[in-house]
Steps between C-alpha positions, in 0.01 A plus 500: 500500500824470374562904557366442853692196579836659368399801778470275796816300374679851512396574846609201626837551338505835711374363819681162452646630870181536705267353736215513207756336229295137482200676468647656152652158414169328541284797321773471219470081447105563520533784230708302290248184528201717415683604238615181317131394536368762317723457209399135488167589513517803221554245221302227339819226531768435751731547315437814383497578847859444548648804313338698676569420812900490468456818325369606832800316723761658270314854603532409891836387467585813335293715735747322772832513365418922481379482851815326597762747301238781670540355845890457513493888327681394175203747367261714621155433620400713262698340198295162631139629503605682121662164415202269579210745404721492158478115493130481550400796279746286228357170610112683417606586200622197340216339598274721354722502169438092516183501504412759309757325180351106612157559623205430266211708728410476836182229487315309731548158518219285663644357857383422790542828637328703192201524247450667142213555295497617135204702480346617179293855530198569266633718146525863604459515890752599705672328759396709804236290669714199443900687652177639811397129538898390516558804762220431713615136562876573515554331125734575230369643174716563158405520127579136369619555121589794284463430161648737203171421289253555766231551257542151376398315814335486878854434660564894626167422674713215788611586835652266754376526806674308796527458873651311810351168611400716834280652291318307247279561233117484447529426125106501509511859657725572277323408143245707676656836436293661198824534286677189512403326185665118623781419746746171503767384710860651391605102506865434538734347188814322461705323328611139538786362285606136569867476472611136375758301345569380136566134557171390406464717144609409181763705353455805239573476175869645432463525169266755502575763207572788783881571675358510880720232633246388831225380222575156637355587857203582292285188447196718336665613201447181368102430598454873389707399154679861578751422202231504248370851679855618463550428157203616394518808732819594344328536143273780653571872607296690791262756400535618884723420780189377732551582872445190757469606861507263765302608824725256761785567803719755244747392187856487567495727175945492494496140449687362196282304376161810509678804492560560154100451439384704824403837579393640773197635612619684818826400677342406839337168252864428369627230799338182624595404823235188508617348195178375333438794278859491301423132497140566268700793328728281360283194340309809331764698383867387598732608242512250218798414243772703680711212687390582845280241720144398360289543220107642497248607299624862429728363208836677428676715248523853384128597576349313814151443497413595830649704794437395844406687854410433828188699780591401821181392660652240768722567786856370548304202663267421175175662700269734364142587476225529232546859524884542421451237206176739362707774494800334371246400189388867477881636506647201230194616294571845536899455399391362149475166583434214231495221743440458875641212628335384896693189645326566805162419678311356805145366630227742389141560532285506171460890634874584452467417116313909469821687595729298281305485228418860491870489476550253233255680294667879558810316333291358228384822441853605477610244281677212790440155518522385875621179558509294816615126711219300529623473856695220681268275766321243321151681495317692262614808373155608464578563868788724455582810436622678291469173258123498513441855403350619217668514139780325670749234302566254800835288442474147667831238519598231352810247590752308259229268428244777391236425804448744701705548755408383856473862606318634262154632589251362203341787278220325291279751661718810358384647205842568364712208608825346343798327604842525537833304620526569893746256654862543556513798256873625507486927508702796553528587891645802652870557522607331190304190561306178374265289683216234425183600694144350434165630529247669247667762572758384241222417280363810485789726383549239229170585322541889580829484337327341150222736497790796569648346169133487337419857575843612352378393176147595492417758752188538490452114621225542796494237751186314402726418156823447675293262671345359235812477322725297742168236555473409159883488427545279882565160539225268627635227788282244698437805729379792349189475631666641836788685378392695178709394158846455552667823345693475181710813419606416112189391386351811662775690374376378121154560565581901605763525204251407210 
C-alpha cells in the first residue's frame, strides 16, 4: 500500500495542474488512510503500531520532496524514479535485517481473526494425509518441533495446523484422519508483571556480607536468610558452571549488572524490548559481589556458579503460544541447559498438559529441570499451563508477611509445588535499569536460580531430588497448604554440600 500510495502521490505531484488534479489528491489521502490502518492493524499493540506508521510518513514525505526537486528540474525524472526505487529497496531491506536480528519465529497467536491446533501424528506415518486434509480446506500445515534427540521423544511427530475464522475447523473431522494420534488447541501465553511501589515493604538488610549497593531495595534477602547462603556459598567451589535459561520476552544480555554471567545462545535472544525477561534474569543470576545494583542467587567471585541465557518465546508485547514456548523448551534443552526457567503461563485445558509434558520429560531425559509461575489470577494452577504439566516445579508467591500473595494462583493440587517471595521484587531492567515488579513470575526465577546453584555442585541432581531437596530444606508458614514450603536457599545449600 505504501508503494502504491507513494505512486498516486507522485502523479498528483505531476498533474497538480489539471482538470483531474482532486481526483489524485483524494486517491492519495484515501491511500494514505488505508495505509495507516493497516499498520495499526499488523501489530498486537497500538503502540507498536506507531513506528511504523511514521516510518511510512517519513517515506511519503521523502517520495515528495524528490517529486518536487523533479518537478522544478533541479534533477532529472530519471534521477527521481532511481532515487525513490533506491529508498524503498533500502527501506525493504532494513526491515528485513530487523526482523530477521529481533524476531523470535513467525507463530500464530490465537485472535479473533485466527485458529491453531497442535496436532500429534501416530510414530512413523507421514504427514501427507494430514498437509492433503489442510490443502483441501484452505489450512495451514507446518512441522511443530525439531528436536536434536529425536529418538528420545514423540515431539518430531507435532504439526500446527491453523486457519482463518472464515474457515473454521471440524476438530471432530479432524481427530478422524487415521494418522493423527491427538490434537489440542495451540492456546495463547503471556506474561503479566505487576509493576508497584516500595512504600509498603520493609527494607533489605544492608549489611548483607555482599558489595551490591541496591541490597536495601531487596526485602527478600532477609526472609530467604541470603547472608547465611552467601557465607556458606563462599566456602564451596563449582564442580560445573550450570547453565540457567530463561524462556521469557529476551535478556538485555549488556546490562551491568548480567553481563559478566551471560552468554548467548544466538544474538537475535540477546535484547528485551518487553522488559519482564531481564527482570527474572536478574533475581536468578544478577551478578553478585561486584558493586553494581542487586544481589541473587548466582553468588560472586572468581568462578560463578551459574551462567545465564535467554529463548525468546514472547513477542515485544509479552504474547506467545504453547507452541513457541515447546520449542523454546526443546532448543534451551538442546543448548546444554541445566535449568529452564518459565515465568509465563495462561488458562489451560487438562488436554494441554500432553504437549508440555512430553516436553518437560525430553529435558529430563537430557538432564534440565523446568521450572515455572504458578500463575497470577487467584485460581488454581492446576488450571494453568505450563504450571500444571507434568514433572513440573511450580513457583507460587509470597508477600513481606510470608502469605501468599493476593495474586497468586494456589498450587496444593501441583505435585511439585514451593514458594517463593513475589511482591515488589527490585531486578535488573533493560538499559541499565532497576525496577520492583510483582507476580510469580518473580517467584519463579528465584527457585530456578537455587537449583542453577544446586546443579553446579552436583550435576547429576535430577529434578525429582532437586525437588525433594528444596521441600525438606523450606520453611513451613500458616499457608503451605496452598503455596508449597516457603524456599530456603542456605539450608538447601547445606543439604546439597554434605
Amino acid at each position: 500500500m505504501l508503494l502504491l500510495t507513494a505512486l498516486v502521490l507522485s502523479v498528483w505531484f505531476w498533474r497538480r495542474n489539471a482538470r483531474e488534479a482532486p481526483v489524485w489528491m483524494m486517491l492519495t489521502y484515501l491511500g494514505v488512510g488505508v495505509m495507516a490502518w493497516e499498520d495499526f492493524a499488523s501489530v498486537s499493540t497500538a503502540a507498536s503500531a506507531f513506528p511504523k506508521i511514521l516510518k511510512d510518513f517519513i517515506m511519503l514525505g521523502m517520495v515528495g520532496f524528490v517529486q518536487s526537486m523533479a518537478v522544478k528540474k533541479q534533477i532529472s525524472v530519471w534521477m527521481a524514479v532511481v532515487l525513490i526505487f533506491g529508498m524503498f529497496a533500502a527501506v525493504h531491506y532494513l526491515d528485513e535485517l530487523i526482523n530477521t536480528d529481533e524476531e523470535v519465529e513467525t507463530f500464530t497467536s490465537a485472535t479473533d481473526d485466527d485458529w491453531s491446533y497442535l496436532v500429534e501424528l501416530h510414530e512413523g506415518a507421514t504427514a501427507q494425509q494430514l498437509e492433503d486434509f489442510a490443502r483441501m480446506n484452505h489450512y495451514r500445515v507446518e512441522r511443530a518441533f525439531f528436536p536434536e534427540a529425536a529418538s528420545e521423544t514423540y515431539l518430531d511427530n507435532y504439526y500446527t495446523l491453523s486457519g482463518n475464522a472464515d474457515r473454521p475447523l471440524d476438530a471432530e473431522v479432524l481427530n478422524a484422519l487415521t494418522t493423527v494420534l491427538y490434537s489440542e488447541p495451540n492456546e495463547t501465553i503471556q506474561v503479566e508483571p505487576f509493576i508497584v511501589g516500595d512504600r509498603d515493604l520493609p527494607a533489605g538488610k544492608q549489611s548483607l556480607s555482599i558489595n551490591d549497593p541496591f541490597t536495601g531495595e531487596q526485602w527478600a534477602m532477609e526472609v530467604l536468610q541470603m547472608d547465611d547462603y552467601y557465607r556458606l556459598l563462599h566456602q564451596l567451589r563449582p564442580r560445573k558452571q550450570a547453565k540457567v535459561v530463561i524462556l521469557d520476552t529476551g535478556v538485555d544480555g549488556d546490562h551491568e549488572d548480567l553481563t559478566d554471567n551471560y552468554f548467548s545462545i544466538e544474538s537475535k535472544y540477546d535484547n528485551d524490548p518487553h522488559g519482564h525477561g531481564t527482570h527474572c534474569a536478574g533475581i536468578a543470576a544478577g551478578v553478585t559481589n561486584n558493586g553494581i545494583g542487586i544481589g541473587s542467587l548466582a553468588g560472586g567471585g572468581d568462578s560463578p556458579f551459574v551462567e545465564i541465557s535467554s529463548v525468546k518465546v514472547l513477542s515485544a508485547g509479552g504474547m506467545g503460544t504453547q507452541k513457541t514456548i515447546i520449542a523454546g523448551i526443546i532448543e534451551a534443552t538442546d543448548e546444554g541447559a541445566d535449568v529452564i526457567s518459565l515465568s509465563l503461563g495462561g488458562r489451560s485445558t487438562q488436554s494441554s498438559q500432553r504437549a508440555y509434558s512430553a516436553a518437560i520429560q525430553y529435558a529430563h531425559r537430557n538432564g534440565a529441570v523446568v521450572v515455572a509461575a504458578a500463575g497470577n489470577s487467584n485460581r488454581d494452577a492446576k488450571d494453568y499451563a505450563p504450571a500444571n504439566a507434568d514433572g513440573m516445579i511450580t513457583v507460587a508467591a509470597i508477600d513481606q508477611l510470608l502469605l501468599r500473595a493476593p495474586f497468586s494462583n494456589r498450587t496444593d493440587k501441583i505435585e511439585m509445588a514451593i514458594a517463593a517471595p513475589g511482591v515488589g521484587i527490585y531486578s535488573t531492567v533493560p538499559g541499565n535499569g532497576y525496577k520492583s515488579y510483582s507476580g510469580t513470575s518473580m517467584a519463579c526465577p528465584f527457585v530456578a536460580g537455587l537449583i542453577g546453584v544446586m546443579k553446579s555442585i552436583d550435576p547429576a541432581l535430577n529434578h525429582r531430588d532437586a525437588y525433594r531437596i528444596i521441600h525438606e530444606t523450606g520453611r513451613e508458614s500458616s499457608e503451605t497448604r496452598i503455596t508449597g514450603r516457603i524456599v530456603q536457599p542456605a539450608a538447601t545449600l547445606a543439604r546439597i554440600a554434605r
